[in-house]
C-alpha positions, 0 to 999 in steps of 0.5 A: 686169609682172615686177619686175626686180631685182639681188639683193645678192650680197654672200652670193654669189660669182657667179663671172662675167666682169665683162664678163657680170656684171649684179649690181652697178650694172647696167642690168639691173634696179633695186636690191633696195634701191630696191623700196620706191620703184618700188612706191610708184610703180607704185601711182600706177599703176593699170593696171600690175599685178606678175605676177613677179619676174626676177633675172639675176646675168650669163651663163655661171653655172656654179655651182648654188649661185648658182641656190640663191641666187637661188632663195631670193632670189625666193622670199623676196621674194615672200614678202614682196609677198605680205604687201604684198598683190602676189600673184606668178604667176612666178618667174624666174632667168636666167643659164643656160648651154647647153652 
């Protein structure tokens, strides 16, 4: 399963509609803050394994540095899931906007 998650972005303004905007207190993954929880019971688990790692801040993203944000926000975390002994396959930002 991928682990869906809303990055603080406090460090970064995302710079999308609010309508659009999934980054703060959104249906749309759980809280960066709340990580320590769903792997506890995710453990419970023992069928359901974390292959990845998904973030989406909202759609229309037109500023690179958002996707560096991000980037560096999956990568750390799984960086840090990696030390818990969670090996992550995929990596995944969305938000694109196609032109």
């Amino acid at each position: 399963m991928f682990l869906r998650l809303r990055p603080p972005t406090n460090d970064c303004d995302v710079q999308v509609h609010p309508f659009v905007n999934t980054s703060d207190k959104s249906k749309f993954g759980f809280d960066v803050n709340e990580l320590d929880d769903v792997l506890g019971s995710l453990k419970q688990a023992k069928t359901v394994g974390v292959i990845g790692v998904h973030c989406h801040l909202g759609s229309c993203i037109n500023s690179p540095q958002v996707f560096k944000y991000l980037g560096n926000f999956v990568s750390e975390l799984a960086s840090d899931l990696k030390r818990r002994g969670i090996f992550i396959e995929f990596l995944n930002v969305g938000g694109v906007k196609f032109v």
